[in-house]
ZAKOL-210918 format. One record per atom (N, C-alpha, C, CB): residue in three letters; residue number from 1; y, z, x; chain. Coordinates in Angstrom, 3 decimals. Glycine has a CB too. Layout:
BEGIN
{residuo ALA; num NUM; yy Y; zz Z; xx X; cadena A}
...
***
This chain:
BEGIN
{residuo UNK; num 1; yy -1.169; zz 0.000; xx 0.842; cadena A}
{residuo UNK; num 1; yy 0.000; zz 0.000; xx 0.000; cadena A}
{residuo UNK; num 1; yy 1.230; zz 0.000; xx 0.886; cadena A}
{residuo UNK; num 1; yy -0.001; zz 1.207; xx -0.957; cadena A}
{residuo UNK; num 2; yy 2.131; zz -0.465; xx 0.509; cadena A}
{residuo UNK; num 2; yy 3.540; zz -0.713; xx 1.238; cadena A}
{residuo UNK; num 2; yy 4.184; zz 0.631; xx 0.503; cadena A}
{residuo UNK; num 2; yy 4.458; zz -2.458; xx 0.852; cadena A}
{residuo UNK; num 3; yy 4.272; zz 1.156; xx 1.318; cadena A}
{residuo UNK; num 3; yy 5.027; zz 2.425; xx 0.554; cadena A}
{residuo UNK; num 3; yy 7.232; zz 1.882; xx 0.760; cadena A}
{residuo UNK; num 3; yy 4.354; zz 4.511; xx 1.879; cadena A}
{residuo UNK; num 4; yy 7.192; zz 1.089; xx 1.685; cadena A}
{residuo UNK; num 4; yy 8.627; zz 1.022; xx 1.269; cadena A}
{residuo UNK; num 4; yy 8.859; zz 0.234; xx 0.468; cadena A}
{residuo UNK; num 4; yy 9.477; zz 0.796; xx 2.117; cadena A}
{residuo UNK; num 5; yy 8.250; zz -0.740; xx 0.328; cadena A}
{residuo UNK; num 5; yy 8.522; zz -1.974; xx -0.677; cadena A}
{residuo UNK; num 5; yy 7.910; zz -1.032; xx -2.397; cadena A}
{residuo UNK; num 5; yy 7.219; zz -3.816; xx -0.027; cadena A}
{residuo UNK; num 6; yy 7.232; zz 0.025; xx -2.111; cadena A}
{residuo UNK; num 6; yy 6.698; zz 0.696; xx -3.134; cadena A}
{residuo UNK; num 6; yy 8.505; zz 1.396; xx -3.440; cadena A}
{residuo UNK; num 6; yy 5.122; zz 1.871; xx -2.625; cadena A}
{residuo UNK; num 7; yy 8.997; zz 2.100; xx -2.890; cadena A}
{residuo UNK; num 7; yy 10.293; zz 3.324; xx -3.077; cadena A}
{residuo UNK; num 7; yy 10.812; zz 1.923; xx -3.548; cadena A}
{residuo UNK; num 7; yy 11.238; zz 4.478; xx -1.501; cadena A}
{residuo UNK; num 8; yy 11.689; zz 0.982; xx -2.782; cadena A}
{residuo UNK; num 8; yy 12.229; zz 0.229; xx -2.880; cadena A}
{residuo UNK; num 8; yy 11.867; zz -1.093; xx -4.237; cadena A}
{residuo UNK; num 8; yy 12.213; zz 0.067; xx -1.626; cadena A}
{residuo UNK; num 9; yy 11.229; zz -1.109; xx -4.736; cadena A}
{residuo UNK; num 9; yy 10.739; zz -1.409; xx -6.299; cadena A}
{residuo UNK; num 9; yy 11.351; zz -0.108; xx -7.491; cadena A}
{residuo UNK; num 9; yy 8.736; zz -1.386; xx -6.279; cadena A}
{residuo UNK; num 10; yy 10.482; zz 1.191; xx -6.842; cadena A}
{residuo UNK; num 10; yy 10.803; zz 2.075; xx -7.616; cadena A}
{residuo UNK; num 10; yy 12.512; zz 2.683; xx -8.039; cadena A}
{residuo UNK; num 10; yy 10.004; zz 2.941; xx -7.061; cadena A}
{residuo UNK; num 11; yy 13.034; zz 2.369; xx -6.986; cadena A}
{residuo UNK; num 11; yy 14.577; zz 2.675; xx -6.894; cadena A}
{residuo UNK; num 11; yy 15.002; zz 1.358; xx -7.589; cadena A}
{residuo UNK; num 11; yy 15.277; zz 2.913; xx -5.207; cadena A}
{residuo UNK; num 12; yy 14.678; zz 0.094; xx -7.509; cadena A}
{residuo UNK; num 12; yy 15.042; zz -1.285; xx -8.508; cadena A}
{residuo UNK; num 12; yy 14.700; zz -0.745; xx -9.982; cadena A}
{residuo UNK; num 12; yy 13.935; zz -2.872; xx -8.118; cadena A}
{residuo UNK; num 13; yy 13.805; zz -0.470; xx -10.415; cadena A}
{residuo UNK; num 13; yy 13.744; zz -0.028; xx -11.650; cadena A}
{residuo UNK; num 13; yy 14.193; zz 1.052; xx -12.214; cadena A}
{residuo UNK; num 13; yy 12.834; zz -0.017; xx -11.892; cadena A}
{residuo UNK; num 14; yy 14.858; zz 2.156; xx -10.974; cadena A}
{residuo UNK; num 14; yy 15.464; zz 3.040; xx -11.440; cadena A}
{residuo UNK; num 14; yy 16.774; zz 2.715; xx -12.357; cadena A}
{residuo UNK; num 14; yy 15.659; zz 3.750; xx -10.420; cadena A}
{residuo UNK; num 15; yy 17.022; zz 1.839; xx -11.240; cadena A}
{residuo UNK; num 15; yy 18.935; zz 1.360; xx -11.154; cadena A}
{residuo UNK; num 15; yy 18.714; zz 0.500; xx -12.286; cadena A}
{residuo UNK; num 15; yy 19.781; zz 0.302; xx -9.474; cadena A}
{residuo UNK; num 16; yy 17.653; zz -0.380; xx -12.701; cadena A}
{residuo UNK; num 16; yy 17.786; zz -1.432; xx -14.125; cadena A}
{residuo UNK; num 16; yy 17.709; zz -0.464; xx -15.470; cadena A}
{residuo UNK; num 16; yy 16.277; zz -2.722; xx -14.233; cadena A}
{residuo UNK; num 17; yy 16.480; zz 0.939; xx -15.146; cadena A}
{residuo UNK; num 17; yy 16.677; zz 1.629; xx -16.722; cadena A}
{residuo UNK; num 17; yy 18.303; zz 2.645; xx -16.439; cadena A}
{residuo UNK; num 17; yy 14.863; zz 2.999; xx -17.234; cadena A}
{residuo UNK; num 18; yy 19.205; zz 2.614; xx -15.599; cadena A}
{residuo UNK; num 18; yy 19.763; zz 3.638; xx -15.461; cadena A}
{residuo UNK; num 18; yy 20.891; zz 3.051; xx -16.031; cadena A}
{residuo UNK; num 18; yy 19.763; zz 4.262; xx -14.211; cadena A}
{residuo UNK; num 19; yy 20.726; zz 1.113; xx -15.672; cadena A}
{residuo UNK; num 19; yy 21.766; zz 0.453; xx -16.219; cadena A}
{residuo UNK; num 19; yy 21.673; zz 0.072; xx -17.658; cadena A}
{residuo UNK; num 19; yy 21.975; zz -0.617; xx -15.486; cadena A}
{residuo UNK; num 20; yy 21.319; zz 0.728; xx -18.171; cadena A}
{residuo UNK; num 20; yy 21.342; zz 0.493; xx -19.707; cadena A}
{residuo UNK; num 20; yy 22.257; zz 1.668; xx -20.715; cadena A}
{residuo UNK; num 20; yy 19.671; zz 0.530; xx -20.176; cadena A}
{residuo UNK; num 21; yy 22.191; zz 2.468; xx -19.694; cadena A}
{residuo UNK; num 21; yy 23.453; zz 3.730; xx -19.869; cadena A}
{residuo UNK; num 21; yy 24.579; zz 3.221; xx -19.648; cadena A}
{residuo UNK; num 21; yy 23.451; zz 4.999; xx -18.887; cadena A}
{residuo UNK; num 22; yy 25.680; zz 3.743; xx -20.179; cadena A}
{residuo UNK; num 22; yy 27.149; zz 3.029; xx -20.428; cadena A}
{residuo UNK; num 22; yy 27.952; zz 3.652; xx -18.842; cadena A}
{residuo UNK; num 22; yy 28.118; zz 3.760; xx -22.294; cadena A}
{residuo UNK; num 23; yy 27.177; zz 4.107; xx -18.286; cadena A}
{residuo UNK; num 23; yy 27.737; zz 5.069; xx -17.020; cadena A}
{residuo UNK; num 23; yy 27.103; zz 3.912; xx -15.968; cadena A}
{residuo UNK; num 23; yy 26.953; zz 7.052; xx -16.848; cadena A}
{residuo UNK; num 24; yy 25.930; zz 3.645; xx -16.194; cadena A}
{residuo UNK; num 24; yy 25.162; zz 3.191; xx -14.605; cadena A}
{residuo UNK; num 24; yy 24.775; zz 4.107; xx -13.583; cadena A}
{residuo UNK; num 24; yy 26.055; zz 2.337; xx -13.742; cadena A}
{residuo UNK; num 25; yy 24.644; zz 3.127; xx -12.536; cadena A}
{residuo UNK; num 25; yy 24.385; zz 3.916; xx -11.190; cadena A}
{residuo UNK; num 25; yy 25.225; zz 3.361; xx -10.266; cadena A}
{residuo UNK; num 25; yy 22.923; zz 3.865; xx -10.623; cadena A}
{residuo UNK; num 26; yy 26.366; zz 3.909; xx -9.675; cadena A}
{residuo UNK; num 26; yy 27.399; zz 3.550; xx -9.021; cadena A}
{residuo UNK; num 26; yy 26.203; zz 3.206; xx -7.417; cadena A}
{residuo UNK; num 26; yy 28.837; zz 4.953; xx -9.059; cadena A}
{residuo UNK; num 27; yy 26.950; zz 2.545; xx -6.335; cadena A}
{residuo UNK; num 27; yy 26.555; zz 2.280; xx -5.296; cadena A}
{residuo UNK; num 27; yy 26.377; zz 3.198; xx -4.306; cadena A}
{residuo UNK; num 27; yy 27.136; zz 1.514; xx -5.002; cadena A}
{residuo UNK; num 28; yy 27.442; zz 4.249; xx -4.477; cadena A}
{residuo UNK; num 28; yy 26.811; zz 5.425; xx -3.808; cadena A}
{residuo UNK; num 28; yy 25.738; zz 5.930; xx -3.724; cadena A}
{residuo UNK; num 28; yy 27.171; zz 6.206; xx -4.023; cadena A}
{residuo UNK; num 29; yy 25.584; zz 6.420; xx -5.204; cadena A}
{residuo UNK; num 29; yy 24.652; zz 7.065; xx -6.005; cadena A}
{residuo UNK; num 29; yy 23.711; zz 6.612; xx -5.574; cadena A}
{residuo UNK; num 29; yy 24.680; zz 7.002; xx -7.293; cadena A}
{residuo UNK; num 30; yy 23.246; zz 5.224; xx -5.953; cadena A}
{residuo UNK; num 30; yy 22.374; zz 4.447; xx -5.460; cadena A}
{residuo UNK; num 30; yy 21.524; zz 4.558; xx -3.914; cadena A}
{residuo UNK; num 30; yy 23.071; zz 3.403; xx -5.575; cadena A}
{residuo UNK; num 31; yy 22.560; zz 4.261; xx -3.002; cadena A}
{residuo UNK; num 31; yy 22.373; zz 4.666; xx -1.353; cadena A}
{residuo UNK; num 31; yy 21.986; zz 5.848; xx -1.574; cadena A}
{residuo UNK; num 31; yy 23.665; zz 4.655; xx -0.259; cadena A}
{residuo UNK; num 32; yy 22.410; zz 6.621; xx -1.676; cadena A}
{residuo UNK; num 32; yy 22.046; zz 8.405; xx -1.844; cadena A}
{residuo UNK; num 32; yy 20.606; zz 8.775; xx -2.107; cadena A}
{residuo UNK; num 32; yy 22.855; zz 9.132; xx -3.216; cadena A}
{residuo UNK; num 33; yy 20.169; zz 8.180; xx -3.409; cadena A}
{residuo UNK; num 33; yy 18.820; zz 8.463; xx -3.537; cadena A}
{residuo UNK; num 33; yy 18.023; zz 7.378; xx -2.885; cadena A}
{residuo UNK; num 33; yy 18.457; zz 8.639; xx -4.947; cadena A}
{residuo UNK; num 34; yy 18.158; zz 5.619; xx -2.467; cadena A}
{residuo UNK; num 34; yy 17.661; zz 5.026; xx -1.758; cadena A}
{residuo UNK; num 34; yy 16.719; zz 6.188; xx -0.719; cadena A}
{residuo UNK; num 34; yy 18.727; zz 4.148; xx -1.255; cadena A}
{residuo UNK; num 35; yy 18.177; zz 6.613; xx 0.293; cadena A}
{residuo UNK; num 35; yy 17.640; zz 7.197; xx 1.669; cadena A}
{residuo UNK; num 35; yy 16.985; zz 8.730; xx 1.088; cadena A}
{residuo UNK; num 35; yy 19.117; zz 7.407; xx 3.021; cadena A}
{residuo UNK; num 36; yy 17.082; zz 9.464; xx 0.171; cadena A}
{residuo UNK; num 36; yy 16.356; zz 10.395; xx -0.077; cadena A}
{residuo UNK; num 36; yy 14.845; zz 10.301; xx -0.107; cadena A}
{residuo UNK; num 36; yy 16.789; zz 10.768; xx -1.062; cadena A}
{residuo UNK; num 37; yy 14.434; zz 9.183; xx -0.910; cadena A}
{residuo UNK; num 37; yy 13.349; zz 8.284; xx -1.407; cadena A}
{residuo UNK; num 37; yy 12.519; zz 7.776; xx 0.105; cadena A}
{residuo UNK; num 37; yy 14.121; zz 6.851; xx -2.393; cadena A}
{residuo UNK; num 38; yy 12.896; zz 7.160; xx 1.122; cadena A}
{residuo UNK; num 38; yy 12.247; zz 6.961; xx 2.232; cadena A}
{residuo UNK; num 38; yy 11.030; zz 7.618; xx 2.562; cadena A}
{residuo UNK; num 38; yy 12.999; zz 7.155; xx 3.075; cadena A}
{residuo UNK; num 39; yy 10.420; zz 7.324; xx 3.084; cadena A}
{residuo UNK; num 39; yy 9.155; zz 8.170; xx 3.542; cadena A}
{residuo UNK; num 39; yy 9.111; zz 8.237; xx 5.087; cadena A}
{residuo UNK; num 39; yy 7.716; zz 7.489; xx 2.994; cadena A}
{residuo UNK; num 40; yy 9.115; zz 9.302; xx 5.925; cadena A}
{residuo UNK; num 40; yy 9.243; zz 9.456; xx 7.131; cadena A}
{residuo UNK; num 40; yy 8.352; zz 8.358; xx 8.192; cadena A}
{residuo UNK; num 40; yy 8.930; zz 10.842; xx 7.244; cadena A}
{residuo UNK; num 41; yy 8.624; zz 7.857; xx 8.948; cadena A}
{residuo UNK; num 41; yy 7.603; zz 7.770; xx 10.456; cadena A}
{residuo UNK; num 41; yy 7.634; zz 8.386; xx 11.010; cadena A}
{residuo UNK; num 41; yy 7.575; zz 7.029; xx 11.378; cadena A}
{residuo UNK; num 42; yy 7.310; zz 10.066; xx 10.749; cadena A}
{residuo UNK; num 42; yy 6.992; zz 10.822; xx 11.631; cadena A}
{residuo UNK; num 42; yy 5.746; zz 11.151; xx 11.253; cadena A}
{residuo UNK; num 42; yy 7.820; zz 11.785; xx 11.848; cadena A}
{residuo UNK; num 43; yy 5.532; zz 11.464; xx 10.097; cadena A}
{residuo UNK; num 43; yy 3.870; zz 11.771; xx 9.914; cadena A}
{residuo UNK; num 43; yy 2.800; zz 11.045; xx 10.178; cadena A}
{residuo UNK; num 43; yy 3.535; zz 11.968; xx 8.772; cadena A}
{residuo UNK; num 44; yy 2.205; zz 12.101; xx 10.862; cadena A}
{residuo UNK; num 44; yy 0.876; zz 11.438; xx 11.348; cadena A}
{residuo UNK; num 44; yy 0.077; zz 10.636; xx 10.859; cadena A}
{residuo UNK; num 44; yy 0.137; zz 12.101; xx 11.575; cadena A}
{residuo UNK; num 45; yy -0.440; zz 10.103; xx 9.594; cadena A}
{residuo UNK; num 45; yy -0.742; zz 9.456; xx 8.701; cadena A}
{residuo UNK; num 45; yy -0.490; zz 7.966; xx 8.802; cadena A}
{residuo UNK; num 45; yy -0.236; zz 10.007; xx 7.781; cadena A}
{residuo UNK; num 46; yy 0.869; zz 8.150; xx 9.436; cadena A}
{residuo UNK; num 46; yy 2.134; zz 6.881; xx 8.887; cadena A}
{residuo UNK; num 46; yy 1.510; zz 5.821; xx 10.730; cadena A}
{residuo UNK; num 46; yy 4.891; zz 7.892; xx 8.821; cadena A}
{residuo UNK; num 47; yy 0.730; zz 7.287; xx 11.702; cadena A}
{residuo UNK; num 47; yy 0.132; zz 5.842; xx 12.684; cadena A}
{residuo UNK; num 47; yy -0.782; zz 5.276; xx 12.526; cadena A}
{residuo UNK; num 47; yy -0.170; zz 5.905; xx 13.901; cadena A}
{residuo UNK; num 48; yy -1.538; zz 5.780; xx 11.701; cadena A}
{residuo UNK; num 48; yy -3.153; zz 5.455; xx 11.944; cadena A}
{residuo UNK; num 48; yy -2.813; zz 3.811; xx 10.893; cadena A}
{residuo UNK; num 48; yy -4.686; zz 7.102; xx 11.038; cadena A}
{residuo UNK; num 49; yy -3.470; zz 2.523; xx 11.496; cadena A}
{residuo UNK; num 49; yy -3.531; zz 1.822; xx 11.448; cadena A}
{residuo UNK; num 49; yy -4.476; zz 1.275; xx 10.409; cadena A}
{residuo UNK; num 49; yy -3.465; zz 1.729; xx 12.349; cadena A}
{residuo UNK; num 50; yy -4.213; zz 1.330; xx 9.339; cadena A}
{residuo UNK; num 50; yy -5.182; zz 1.586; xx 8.178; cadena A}
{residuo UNK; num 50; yy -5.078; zz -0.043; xx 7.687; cadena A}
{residuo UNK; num 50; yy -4.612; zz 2.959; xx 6.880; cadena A}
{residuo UNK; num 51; yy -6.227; zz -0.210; xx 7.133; cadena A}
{residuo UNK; num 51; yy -6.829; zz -1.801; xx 6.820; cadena A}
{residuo UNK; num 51; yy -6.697; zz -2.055; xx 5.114; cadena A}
{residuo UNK; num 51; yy -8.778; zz -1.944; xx 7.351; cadena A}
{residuo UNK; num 52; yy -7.009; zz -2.514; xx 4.507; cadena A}
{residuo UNK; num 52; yy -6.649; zz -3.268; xx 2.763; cadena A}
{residuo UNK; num 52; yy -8.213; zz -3.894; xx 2.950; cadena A}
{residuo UNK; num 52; yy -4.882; zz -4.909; xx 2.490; cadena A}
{residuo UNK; num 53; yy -8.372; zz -4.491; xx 3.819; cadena A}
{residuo UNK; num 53; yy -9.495; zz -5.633; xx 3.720; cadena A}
{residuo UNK; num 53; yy -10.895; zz -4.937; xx 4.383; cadena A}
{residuo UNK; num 53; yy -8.975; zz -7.173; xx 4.691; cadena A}
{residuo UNK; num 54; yy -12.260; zz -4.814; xx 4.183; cadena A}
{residuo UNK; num 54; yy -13.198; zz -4.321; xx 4.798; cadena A}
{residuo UNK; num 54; yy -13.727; zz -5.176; xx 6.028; cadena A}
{residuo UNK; num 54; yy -14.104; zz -4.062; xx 3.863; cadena A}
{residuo UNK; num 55; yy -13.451; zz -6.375; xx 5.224; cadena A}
{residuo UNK; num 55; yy -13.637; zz -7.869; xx 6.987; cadena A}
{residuo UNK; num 55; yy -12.470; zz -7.133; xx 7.745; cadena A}
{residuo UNK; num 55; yy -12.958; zz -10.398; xx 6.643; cadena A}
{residuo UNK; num 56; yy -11.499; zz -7.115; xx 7.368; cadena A}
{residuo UNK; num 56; yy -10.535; zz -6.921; xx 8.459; cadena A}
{residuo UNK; num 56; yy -10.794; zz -6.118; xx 9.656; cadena A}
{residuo UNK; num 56; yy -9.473; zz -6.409; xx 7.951; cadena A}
{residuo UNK; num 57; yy -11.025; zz -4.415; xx 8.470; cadena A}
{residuo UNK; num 57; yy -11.725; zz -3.293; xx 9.264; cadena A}
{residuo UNK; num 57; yy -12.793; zz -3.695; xx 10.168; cadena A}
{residuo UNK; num 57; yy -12.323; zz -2.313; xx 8.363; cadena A}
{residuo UNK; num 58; yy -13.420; zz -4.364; xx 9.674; cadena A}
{residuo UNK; num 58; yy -14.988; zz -4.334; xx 10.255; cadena A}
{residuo UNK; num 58; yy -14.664; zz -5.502; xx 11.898; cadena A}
{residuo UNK; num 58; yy -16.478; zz -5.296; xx 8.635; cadena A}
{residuo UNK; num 59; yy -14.077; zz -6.400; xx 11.344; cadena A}
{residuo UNK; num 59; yy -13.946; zz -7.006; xx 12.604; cadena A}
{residuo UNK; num 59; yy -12.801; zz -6.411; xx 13.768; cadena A}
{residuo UNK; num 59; yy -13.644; zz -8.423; xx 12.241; cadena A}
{residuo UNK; num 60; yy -12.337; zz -6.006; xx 13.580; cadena A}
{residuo UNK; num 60; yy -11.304; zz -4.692; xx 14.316; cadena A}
{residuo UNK; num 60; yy -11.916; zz -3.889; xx 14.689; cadena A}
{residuo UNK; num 60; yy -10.327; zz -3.892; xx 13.581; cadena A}
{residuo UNK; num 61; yy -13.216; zz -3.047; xx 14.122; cadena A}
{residuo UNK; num 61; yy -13.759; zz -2.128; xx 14.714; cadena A}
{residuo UNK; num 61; yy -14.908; zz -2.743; xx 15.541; cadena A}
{residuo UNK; num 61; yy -14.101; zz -1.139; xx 13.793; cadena A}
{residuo UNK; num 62; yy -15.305; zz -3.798; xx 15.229; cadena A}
{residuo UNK; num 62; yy -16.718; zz -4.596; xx 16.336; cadena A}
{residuo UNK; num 62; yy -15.678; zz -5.282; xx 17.845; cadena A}
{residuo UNK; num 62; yy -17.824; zz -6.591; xx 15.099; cadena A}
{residuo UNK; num 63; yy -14.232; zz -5.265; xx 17.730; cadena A}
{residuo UNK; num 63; yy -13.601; zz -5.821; xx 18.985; cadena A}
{residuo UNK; num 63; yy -13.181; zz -4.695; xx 19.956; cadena A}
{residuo UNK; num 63; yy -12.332; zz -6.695; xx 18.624; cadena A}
{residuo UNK; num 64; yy -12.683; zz -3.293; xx 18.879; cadena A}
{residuo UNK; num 64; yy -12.037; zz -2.322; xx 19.477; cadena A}
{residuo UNK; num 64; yy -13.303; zz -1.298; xx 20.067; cadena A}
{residuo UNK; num 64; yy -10.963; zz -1.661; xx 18.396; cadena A}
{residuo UNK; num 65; yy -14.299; zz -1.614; xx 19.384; cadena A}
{residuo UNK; num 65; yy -16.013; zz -0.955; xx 19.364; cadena A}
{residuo UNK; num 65; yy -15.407; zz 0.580; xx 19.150; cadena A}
{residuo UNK; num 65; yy -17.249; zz -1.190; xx 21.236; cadena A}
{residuo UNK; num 66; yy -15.322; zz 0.643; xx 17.887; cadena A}
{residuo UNK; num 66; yy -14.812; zz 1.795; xx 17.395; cadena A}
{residuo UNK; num 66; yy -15.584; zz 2.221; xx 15.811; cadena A}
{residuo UNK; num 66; yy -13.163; zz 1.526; xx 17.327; cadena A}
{residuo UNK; num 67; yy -15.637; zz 2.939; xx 15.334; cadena A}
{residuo UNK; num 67; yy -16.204; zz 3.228; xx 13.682; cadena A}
{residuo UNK; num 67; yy -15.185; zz 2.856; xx 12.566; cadena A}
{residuo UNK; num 67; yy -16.532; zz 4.944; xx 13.396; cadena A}
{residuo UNK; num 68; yy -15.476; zz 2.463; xx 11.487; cadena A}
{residuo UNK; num 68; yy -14.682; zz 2.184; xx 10.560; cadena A}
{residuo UNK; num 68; yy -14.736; zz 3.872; xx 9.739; cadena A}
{residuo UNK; num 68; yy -15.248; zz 0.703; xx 9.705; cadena A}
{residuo UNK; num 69; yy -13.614; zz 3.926; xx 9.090; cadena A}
{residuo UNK; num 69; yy -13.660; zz 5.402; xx 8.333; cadena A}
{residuo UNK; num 69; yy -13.288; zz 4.635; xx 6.867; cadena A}
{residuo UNK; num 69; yy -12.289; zz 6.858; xx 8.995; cadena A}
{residuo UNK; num 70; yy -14.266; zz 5.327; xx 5.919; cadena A}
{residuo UNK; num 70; yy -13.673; zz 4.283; xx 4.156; cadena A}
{residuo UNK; num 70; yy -13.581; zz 5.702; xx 3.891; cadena A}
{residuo UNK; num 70; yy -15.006; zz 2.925; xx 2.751; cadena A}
{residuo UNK; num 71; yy -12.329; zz 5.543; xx 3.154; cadena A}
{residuo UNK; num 71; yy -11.736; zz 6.322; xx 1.797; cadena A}
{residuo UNK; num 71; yy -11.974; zz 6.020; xx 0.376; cadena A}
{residuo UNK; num 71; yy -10.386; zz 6.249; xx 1.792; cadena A}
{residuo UNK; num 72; yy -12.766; zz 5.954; xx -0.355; cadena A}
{residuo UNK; num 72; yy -13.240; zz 5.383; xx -1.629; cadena A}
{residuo UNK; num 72; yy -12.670; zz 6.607; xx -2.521; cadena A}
{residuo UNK; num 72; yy -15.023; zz 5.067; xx -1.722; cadena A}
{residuo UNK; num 73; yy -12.435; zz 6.269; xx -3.554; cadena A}
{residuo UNK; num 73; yy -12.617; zz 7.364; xx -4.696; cadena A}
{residuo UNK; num 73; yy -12.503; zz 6.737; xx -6.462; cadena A}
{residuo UNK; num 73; yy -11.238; zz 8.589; xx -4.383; cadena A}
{residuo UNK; num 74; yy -13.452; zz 7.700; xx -7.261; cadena A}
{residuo UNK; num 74; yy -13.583; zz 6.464; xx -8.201; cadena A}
{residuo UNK; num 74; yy -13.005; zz 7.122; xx -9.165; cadena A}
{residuo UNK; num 74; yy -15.024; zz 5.795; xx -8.580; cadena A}
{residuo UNK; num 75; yy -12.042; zz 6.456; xx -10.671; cadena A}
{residuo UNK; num 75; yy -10.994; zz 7.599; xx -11.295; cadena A}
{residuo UNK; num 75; yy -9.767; zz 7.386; xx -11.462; cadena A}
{residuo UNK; num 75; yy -10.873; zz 8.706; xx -10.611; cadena A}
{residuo UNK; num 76; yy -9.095; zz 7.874; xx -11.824; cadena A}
{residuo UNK; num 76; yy -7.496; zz 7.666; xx -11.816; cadena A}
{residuo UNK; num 76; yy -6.813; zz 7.782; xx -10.565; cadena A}
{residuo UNK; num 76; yy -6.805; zz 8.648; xx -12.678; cadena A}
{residuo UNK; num 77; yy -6.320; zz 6.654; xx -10.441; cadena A}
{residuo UNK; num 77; yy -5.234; zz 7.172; xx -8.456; cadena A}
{residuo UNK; num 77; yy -4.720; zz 8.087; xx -8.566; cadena A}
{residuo UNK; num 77; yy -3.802; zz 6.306; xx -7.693; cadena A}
{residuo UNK; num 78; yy -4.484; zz 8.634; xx -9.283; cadena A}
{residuo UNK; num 78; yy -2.890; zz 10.143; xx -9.594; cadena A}
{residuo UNK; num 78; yy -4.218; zz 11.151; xx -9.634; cadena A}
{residuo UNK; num 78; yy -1.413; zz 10.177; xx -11.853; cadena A}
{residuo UNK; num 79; yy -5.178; zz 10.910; xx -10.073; cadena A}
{residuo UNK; num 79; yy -6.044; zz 12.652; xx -10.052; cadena A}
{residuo UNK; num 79; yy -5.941; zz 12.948; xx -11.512; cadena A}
{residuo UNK; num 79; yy -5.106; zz 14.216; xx -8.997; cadena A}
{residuo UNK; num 80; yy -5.637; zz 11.947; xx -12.462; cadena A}
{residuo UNK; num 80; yy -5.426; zz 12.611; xx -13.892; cadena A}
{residuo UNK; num 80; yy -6.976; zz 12.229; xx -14.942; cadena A}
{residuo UNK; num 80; yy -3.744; zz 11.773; xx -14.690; cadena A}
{residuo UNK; num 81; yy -7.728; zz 12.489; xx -14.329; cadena A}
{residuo UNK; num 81; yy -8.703; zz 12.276; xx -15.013; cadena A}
{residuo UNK; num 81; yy -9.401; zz 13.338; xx -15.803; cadena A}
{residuo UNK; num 81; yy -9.401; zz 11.751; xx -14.285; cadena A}
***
């Protein structure tokens, strides 16, 4: 998942339902929660070089001769099941 293009969608749809209010979302405002919204590159998480594709993984790990690690889980993404 693209987590900035994820904030950065989510902040577009903020600003389109926000513009339906007779106020809006001024440009400040906007910037303000933009950079609040960011997600750090500092967390550790944010290096590990994580794959979408299982060919991808798999041929990355037969060049780097390394193990593939899968995260599966079956259910609602949010945990609301």
């Amino acid at each position: 998942m693209n987590f900035p293009g994820f904030v950065s969608a989510l902040c577009l749809a903020f600003s389109a339902v926000s513009g339906l209010f007779a106020e809006g979302l001024s440009e400040a405002e906007f910037q303000r929660l933009h950079k609040k919204l960011q997600v750090s590159g500092e967390k550790p998480w944010r290096t590990i070089p994580w794959k979408i594709s299982l060919l991808d993984a798999q041929r990355a790990a037969v060049s780097e001769k390394k193990p593939i690690f899968i995260w599966a889980m079956d259910g609602h993404p949010l945990g609301c099941t």
